[in-house]
C-alpha positions as CSV (number, residue, x, y, z in Angstrom):
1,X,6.1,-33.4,-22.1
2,X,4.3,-32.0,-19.2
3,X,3.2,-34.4,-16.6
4,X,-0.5,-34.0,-15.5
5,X,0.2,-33.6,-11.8
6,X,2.0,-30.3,-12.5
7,X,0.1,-26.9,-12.7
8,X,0.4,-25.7,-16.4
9,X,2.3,-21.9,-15.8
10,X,-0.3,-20.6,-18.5
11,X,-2.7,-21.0,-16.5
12,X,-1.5,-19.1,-13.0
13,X,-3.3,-15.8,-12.0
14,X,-0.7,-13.7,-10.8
15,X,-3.5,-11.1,-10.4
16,X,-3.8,-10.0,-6.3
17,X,-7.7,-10.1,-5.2
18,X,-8.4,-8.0,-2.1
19,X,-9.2,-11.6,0.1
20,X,-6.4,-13.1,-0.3
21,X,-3.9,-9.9,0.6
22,X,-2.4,-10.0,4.2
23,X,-4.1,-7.2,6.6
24,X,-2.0,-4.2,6.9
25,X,-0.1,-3.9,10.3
26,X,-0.6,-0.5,11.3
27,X,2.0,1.3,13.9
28,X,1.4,4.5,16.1
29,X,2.8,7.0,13.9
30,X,3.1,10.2,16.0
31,X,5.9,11.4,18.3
32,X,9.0,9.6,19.9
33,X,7.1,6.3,20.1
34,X,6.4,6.1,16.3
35,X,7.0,3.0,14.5
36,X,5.7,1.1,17.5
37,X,3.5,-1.9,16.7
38,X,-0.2,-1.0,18.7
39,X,-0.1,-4.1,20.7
40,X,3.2,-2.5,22.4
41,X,0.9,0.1,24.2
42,X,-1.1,-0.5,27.2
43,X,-5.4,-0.8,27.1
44,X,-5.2,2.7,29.1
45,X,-2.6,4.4,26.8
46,X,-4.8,3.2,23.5
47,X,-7.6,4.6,25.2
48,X,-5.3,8.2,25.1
49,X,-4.0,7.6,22.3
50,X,-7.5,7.0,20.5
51,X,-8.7,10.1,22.0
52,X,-5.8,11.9,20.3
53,X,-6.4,11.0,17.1
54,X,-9.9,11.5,17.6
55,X,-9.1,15.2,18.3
56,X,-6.8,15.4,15.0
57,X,-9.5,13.7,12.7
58,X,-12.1,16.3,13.3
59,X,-14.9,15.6,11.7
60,X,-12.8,14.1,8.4
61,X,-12.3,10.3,7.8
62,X,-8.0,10.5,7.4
63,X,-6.9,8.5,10.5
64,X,-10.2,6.3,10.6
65,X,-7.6,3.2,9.9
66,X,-6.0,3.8,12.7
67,X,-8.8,4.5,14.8
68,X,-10.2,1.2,13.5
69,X,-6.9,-0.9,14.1
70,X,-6.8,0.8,17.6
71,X,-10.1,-0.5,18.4
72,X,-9.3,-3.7,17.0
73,X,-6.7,-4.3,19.6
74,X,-8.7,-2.8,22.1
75,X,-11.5,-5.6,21.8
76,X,-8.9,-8.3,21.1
77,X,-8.2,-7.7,24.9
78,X,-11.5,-7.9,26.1
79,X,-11.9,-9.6,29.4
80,X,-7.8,-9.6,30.2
C-alpha cells in the first residue's frame, strides 16, 4: 500500500525543460590558458580577449556564446 505523502513514481517527469537546466559554464578555449574559467582573467584581459574573438567570428554567429558569457562577467564587475 502506498502512503499518500509519498510521490506516486508513475507520475515523475523525467523529461529536462530548458528552465530548469543549470547554465553552461563556459571557459576560454584558445591557446596555453584554455580550460580556464572566464572569471580567472582580469576586466582588461577580457576586454583583449573579447576583441579576439571578435576578430575570429567575422561577421558569423559561432563564438557569440562566448562573446555573450564574456560580457556577462564583464558587467557582473561593474563598479569594482
Amino acid at each position: 500500500m502506498e502512503r499518500l505523502d509519498e510521490f506516486p513514481d508513475a507520475l515523475i517527469d523525467g523529461s529536462d525543460y530548458p528552465w530548469e537546466q543549470e547554465e553552461r559554464t563556459i571557459i576560454w578555449p584558445f591557446g596555453p590558458r584554455a580550460g580556464t574559467l572566464l572569471t580567472g582573467f582580469s576586466s582588461n584581459a577580457l576586454l583583449r580577449m573579447r576583441r579576439q574573438v571578435e576578430r575570429k567570428n567575422g561577421m558569423g554567429s559561432y563564438f557569440l556564446p562566448l562573446l555573450q558569457a564574456i560580457d556577462k562577467v564583464l558587467m557582473s564587475r561593474m563598479g569594482e
